[in-house]
C-alpha positions in Angstrom: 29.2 -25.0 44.8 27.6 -22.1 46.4 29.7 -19.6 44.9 28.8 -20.8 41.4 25.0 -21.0 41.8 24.7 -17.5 43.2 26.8 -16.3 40.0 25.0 -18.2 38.1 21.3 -17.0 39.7 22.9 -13.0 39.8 23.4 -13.9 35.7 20.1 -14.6 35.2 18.7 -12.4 36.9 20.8 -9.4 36.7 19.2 -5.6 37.6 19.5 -3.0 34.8 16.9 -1.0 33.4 17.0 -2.5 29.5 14.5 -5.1 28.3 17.3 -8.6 26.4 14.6 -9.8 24.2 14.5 -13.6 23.6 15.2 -15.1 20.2 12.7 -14.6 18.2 12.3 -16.0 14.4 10.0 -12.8 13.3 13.0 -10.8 11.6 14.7 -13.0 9.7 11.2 -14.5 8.8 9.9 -10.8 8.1 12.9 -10.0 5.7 12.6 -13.2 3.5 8.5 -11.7 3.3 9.6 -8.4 2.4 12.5 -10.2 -0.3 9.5 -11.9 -1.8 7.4 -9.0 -2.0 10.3 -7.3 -4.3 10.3 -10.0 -5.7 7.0 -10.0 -6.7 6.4 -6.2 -7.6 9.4 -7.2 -10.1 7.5 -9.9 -11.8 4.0 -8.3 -11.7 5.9 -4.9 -13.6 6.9 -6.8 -16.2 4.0 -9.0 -16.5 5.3 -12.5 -15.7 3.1 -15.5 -15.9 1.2 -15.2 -12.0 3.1 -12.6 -10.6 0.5 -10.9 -9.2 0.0 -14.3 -6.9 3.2 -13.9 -6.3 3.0 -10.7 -4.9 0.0 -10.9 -3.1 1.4 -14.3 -1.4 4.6 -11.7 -0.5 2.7 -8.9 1.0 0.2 -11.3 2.9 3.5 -13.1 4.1 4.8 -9.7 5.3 1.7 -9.0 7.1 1.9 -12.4 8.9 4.7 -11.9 10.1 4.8 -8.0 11.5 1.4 -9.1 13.3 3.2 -12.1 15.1 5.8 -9.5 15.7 4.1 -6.6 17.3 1.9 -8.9 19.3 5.4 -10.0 21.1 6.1 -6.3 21.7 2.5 -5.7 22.7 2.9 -8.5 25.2 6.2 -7.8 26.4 4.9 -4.3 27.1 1.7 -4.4 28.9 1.2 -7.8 30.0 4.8 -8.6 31.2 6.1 -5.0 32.2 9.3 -5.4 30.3 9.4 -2.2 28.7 10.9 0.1 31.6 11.1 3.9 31.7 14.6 3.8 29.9 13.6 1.1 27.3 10.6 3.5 26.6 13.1 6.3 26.1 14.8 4.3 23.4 12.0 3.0 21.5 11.2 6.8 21.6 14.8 7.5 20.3 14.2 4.7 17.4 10.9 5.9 16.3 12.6 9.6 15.9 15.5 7.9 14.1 13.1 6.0 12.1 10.9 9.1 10.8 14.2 10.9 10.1 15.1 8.4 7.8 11.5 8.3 6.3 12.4 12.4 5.7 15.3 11.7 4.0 13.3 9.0 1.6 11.1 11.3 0.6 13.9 14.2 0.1 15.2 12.3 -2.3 11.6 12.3 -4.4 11.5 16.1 -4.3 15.2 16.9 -5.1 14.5 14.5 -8.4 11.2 17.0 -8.9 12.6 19.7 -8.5 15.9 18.7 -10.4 13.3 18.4 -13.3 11.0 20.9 -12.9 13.3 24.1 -12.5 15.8 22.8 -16.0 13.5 21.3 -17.8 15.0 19.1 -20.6 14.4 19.6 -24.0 13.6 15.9 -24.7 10.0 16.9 -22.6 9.7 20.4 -24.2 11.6 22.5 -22.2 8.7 23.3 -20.0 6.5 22.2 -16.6 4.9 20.1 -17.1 6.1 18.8 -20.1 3.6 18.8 -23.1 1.1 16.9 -23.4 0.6 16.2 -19.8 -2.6 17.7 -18.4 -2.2 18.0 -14.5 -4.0 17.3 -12.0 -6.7 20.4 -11.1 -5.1 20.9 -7.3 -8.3 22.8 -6.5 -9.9 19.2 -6.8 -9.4 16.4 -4.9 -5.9 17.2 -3.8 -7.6 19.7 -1.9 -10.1 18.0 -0.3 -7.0 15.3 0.6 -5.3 18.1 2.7 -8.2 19.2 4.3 -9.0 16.0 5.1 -5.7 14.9 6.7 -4.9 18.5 8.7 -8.5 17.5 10.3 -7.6 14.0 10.9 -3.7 15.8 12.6 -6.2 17.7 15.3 -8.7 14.7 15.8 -5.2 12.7 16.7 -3.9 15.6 19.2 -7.2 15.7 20.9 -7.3 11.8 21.5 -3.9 12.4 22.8 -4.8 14.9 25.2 -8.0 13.2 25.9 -6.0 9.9 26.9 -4.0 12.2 29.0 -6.8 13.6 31.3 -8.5 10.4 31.3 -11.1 11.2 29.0 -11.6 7.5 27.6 -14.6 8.3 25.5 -13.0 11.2 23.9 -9.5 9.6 23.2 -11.9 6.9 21.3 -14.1 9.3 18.9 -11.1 11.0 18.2 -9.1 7.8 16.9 -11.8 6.7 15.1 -12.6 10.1 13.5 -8.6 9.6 12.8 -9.0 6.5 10.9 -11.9 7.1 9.3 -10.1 10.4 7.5 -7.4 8.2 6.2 -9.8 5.7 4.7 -11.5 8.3 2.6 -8.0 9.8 2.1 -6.6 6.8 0.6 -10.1 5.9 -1.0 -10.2 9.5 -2.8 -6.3 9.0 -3.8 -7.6 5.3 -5.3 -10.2 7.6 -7.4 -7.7 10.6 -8.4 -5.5 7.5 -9.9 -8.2 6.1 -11.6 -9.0 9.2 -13.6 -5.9 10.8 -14.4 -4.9 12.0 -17.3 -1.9 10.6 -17.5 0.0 7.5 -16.3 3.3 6.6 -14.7 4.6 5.7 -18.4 4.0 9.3 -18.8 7.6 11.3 -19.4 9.3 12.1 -15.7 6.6 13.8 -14.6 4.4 10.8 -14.4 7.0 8.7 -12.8 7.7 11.3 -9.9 4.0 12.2 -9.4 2.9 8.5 -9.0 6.1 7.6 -6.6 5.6 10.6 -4.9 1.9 10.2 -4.0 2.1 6.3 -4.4 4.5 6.4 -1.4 3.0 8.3 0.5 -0.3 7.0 0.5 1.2 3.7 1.3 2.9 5.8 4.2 -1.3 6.7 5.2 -2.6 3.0 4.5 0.4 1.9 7.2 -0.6 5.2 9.8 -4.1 4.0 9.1 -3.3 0.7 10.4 -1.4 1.7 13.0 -3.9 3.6 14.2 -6.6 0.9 14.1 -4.2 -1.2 16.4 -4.1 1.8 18.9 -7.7 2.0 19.1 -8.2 -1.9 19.4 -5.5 -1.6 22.3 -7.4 1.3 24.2 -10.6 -0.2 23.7 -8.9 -3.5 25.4 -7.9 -0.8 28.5 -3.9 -1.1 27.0 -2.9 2.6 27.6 -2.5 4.7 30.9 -2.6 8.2 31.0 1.5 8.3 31.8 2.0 5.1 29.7 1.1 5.4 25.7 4.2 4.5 23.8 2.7 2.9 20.8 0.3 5.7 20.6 2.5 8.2 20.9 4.5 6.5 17.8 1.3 6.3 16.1 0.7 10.0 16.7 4.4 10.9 15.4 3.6 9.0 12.5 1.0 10.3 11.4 1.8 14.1 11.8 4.9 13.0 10.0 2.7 12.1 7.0 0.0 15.5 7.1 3.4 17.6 7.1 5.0 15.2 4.1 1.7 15.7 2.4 1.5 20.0 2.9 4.6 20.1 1.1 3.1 17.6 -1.6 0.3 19.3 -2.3 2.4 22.7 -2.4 4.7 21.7 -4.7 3.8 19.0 -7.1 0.2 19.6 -7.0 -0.2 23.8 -7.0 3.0 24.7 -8.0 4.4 21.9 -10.6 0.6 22.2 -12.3 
């Protein structure tokens, strides 16, 4: 009897350094949101009766449930000390694997540019941009964009160094300056879609430009957010100076998207103009 309740106890409470999540209902729930959402982009792009409800319903569902979801990691993390200096390592190791991936979406967007910009077909005119599309002045708007986000990319890396030395009061101007970029960003890209010339029904050229750009300023609205949540947590006294994973995420994130969007503005805005 004793032998069996000390394997059982050294069972449950065996030492490693890796963090065996309990069940949780958040990804099965979180993939029959993101289903719907599909779902509902499908029916609102070819203008079913209330499909924008029906994707509004699917990305508020979505939102429910990564919020549920990253307040379990959140409290795993710093309120019951699951996450260990090897379990830290690995969500380190997902979040590269993660942005990697990301990399190779958005690969896949400029190899279909550039597929159509260097042979043009002669079914747009055998030229770039085809005629009758008037681009987008990249001396404009675009510009101010990359100004904007290569500012918000050093506000970030001083809040991270700030954070580091124990500068609180620094680390928070600098993630608010952060987030406060991306909202004019994404409110400037809002305006630069509401008076272009052209539309995504537009030849090719419309349809990359708008899956390009729409991407990736869904790819800021998410940094932005992410973001938000990293200042909320260091207002709440979340992150140490030699404990910051979820920033440090946040901060890979977003240089991910300024360099995504210095090849952007390179190619499709200045040179595909």
């Amino acid at each position: 009897m004793k032998k069996k309740l000390f394997n059982y106890l050294n069972a449950k409470h065996e030492q490693h350094p890796f963090h065996i999540v309990d069940p949780s209902p958040w990804p099965i729930l979180t993939s029959m949101a993101l289903w719907s959402t599909a779902l509902g982009f499908i029916m609102y792009f070819h203008y079913f009766n209330n499909g924008v409800y029906h994707l509004l319903i699917g990305i508020f569902s979505v939102a429910f449930c990564l919020t549920g979801w990253f307040l379990d990691v959140i409290r795993e993390a710093t309120f019951q000390g699951f996450h260990t200096y090897k379990v830290q390592q690995n969500i380190y190791m997902g979040m590269l694997l993660f942005i990697v991936s990301e990399i190779m979406f958005f690969f896949s967007f400029f190899w279909a540019f550039f597929h159509f910009s260097l042979s043009p077909s002669i079914w747009i005119g055998g030229v770039w941009p085809p005629k009758g599309i008037v681009p987008i002045n990249p001396l404009s708007f675009p510009l101010l964009n990359t100004v904007l986000l290569l500012t918000s990319g050093i506000y970030i890396t001083i809040g991270h160094h700030s954070l580091k030395l124990g500068k609180r009061n620094s680390t928070t101007y600098s993630i608010a300056a952060t987030i406060i970029h991306g909202v004019i960003f994404s409110g400037i890209q809002l305006y630069e879609y509401n008076t272009a010339p052209f539309s995504i029904n537009d030849s090719v050229y419309g349809s990359i430009f708008y899956m390009t750009t729409g991407f990736h300023g869904i790819h800021v609205l998410v940094g932005t957010i992410f973001l938000i949540v990293c200042l909320i947590r260091h207002v709440y006294y979340q992150f140490f100076r030699k404990h910051h994973v979820g920033f440090v995420c946040a901060i890979w994130y977003w240089h991910f998207v300024d360099v995504v969007w210095i090849f952007l503005y390179l190619c499709v805005y200045l040179w595909g103009s």
